[in-house]
C-alpha positions as CSV (number, residue, x, y, z in Angstrom):
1,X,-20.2,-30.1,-26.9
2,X,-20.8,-33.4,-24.8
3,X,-20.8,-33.8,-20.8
4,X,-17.5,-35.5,-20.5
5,X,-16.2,-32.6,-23.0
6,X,-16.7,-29.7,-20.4
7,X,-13.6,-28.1,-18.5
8,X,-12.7,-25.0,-16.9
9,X,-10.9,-22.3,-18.3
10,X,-7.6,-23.1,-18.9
11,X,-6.0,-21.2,-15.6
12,X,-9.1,-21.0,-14.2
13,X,-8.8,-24.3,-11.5
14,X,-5.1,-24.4,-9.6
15,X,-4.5,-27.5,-8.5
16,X,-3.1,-27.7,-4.6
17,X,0.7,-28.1,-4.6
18,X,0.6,-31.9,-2.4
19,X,4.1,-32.1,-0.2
20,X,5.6,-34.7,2.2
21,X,4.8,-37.3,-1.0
22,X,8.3,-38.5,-1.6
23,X,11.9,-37.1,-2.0
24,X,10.8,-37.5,-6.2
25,X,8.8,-35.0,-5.8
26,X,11.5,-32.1,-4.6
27,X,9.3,-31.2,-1.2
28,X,9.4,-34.8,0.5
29,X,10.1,-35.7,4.5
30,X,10.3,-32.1,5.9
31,X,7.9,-30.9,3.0
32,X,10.1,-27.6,2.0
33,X,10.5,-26.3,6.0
34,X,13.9,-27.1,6.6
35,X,14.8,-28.8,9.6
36,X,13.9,-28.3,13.1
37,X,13.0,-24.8,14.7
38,X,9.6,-22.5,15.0
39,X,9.1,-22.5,11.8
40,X,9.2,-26.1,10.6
41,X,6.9,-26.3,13.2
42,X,2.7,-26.3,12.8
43,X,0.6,-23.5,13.7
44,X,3.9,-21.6,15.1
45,X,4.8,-18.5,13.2
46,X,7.0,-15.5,14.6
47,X,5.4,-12.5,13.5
48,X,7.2,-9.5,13.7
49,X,10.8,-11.2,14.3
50,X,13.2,-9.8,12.3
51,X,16.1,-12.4,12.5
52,X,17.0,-11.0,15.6
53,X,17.4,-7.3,14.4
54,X,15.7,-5.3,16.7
55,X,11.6,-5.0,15.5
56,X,10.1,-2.3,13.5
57,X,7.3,-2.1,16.7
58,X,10.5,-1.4,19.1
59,X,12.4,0.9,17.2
60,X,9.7,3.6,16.3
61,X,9.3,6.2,18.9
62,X,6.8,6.1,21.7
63,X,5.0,9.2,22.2
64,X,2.2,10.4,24.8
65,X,-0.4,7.9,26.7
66,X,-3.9,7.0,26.5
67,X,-6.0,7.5,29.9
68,X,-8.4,4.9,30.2
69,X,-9.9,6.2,32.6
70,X,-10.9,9.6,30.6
71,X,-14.2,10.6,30.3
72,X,-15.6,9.8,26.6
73,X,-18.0,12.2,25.7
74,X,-20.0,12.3,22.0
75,X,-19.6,16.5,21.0
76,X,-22.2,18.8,20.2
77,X,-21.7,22.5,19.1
78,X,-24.6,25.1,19.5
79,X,-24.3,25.5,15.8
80,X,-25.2,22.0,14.5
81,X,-28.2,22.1,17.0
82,X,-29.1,25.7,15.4
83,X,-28.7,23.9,11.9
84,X,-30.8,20.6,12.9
85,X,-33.8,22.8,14.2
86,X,-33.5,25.4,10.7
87,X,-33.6,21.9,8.9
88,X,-36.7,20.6,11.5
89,X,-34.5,17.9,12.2
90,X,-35.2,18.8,15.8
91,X,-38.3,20.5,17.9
92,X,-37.1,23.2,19.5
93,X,-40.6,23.4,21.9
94,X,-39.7,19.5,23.2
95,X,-36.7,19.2,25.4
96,X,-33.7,18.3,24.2
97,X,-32.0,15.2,25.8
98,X,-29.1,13.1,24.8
99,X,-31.5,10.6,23.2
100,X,-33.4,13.3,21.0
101,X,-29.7,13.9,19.8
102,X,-28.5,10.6,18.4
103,X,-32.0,9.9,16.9
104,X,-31.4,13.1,15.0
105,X,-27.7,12.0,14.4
106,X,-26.2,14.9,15.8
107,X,-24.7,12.5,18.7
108,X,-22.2,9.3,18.1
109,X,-22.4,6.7,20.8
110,X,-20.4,6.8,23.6
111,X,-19.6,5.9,27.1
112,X,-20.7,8.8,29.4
113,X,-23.2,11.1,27.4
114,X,-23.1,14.4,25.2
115,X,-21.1,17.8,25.6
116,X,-22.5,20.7,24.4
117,X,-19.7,22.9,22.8
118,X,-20.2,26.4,22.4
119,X,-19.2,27.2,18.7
120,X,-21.7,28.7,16.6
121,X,-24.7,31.2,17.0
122,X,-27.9,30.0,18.5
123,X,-31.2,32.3,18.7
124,X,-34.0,29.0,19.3
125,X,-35.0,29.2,22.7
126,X,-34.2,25.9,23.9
127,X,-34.5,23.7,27.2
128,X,-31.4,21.4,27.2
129,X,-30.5,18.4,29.5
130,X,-27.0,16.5,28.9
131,X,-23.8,15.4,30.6
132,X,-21.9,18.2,29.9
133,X,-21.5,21.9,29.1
134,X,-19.2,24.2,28.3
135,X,-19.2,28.0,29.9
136,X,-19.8,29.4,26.9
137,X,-22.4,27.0,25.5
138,X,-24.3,27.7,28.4
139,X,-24.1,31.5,28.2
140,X,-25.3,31.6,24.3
141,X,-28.3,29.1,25.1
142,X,-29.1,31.3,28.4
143,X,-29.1,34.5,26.2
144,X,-31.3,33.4,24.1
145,X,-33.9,32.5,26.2
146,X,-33.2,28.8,26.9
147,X,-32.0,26.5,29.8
148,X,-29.5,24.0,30.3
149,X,-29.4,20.7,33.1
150,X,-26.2,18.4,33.3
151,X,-26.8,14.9,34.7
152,X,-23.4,13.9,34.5
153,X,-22.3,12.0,37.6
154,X,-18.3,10.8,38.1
155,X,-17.9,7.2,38.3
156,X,-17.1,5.8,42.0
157,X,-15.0,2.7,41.4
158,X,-16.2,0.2,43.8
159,X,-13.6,-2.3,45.7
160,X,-14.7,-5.9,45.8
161,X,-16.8,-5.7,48.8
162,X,-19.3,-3.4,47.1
163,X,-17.7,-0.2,48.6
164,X,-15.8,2.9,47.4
165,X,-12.4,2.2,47.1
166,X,-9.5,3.4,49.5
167,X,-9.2,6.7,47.6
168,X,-13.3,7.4,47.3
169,X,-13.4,6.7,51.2
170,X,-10.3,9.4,52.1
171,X,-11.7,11.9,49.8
172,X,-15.7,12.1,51.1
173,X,-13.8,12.3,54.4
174,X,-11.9,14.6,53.9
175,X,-14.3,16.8,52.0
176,X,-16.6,16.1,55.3
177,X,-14.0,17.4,57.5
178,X,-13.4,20.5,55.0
179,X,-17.4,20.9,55.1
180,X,-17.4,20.7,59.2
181,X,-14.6,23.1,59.4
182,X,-16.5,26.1,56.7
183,X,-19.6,24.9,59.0
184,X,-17.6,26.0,62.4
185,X,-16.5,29.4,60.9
186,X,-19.5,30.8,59.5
């Protein structure tokens, strides 16, 4: 075998099919795109047209809503926390905080904190601080020694000034007014 002998693999090296080089060549002038229109067009494409047949997108049903402005809390049950400090994944004598949980991997990210859930048994007495808590997660850590501390705080959505928006301002008013009023009856 010499130098000027070597070649690829027959089938290995397609060679780029070269239009707009000559009516000859079958794909001259409008190089195989027809005439006029989107799509002789560059860079234009019409995805999802259908010839004018209504879309797939539009003709599937549309069902429920997503609320944006839902909270979007990472779930812990009692259970996997019982399981993580069996395992010594966790140190049931150091407080628990949402931190300690994603380090140990029993919390995904996400927006506003941890929710403890209340399924599964617990018997490690435990001191607990995160966003949320269910009633009955909080029951089965109280009986079984432990405490538990939310620091969850709604969002006030701020108007471009810097202040709570219309709806923030009418509400602490009229929870002041609701406060004045229980303060003149008792």
């Amino acid at each position: 075998m010499k130098l000027n002998e070597i070649r690829n693999n027959p089938g290995a090296h397609k060679r780029k099919l070269k239009v707009g080089r000559g009516s000859s060549s079958g794909l001259g002038k409008t190089s195989g795109r027809g005439v006029k229109g989107a799509k002789a067009r560059t860079g234009n494409q019409v995805h999802g047209f259908e010839g004018g047949q209504m879309p797939l997108h539009m003709r599937m049903p549309k069902r429920g809503f997503r609320n944006i402005f839902a909270n979007d809390f990472s779930e812990v049950n009692i259970g996997r926390l019982q399981k993580a400090i069996d395992d010594k994944r966790l140190d049931a004598s150091a407080r628990i905080t949402e931190e300690v949980l994603r380090k140990s991997g029993l919390a995904h990210k996400s927006r506003d904190g941890v929710r403890l859930l209340g399924k599964g048994e617990i018997s490690a007495k435990l001191d607990i601080e995160v966003a949320g808590v269910s009633a009955g997660a909080r029951a089965a850590v109280e009986k079984a020694g432990g405490s538990v501390t939310t620091t969850f705080k709604k969002k006030v959505y701020m108007n471009k000034k810097g202040e709570p928006g219309k709806r923030q301002q009418r509400r602490a008013k009229s929870a002041e007014t609701r406060a004045a009023r229980k303060g003149g009856q008792a």
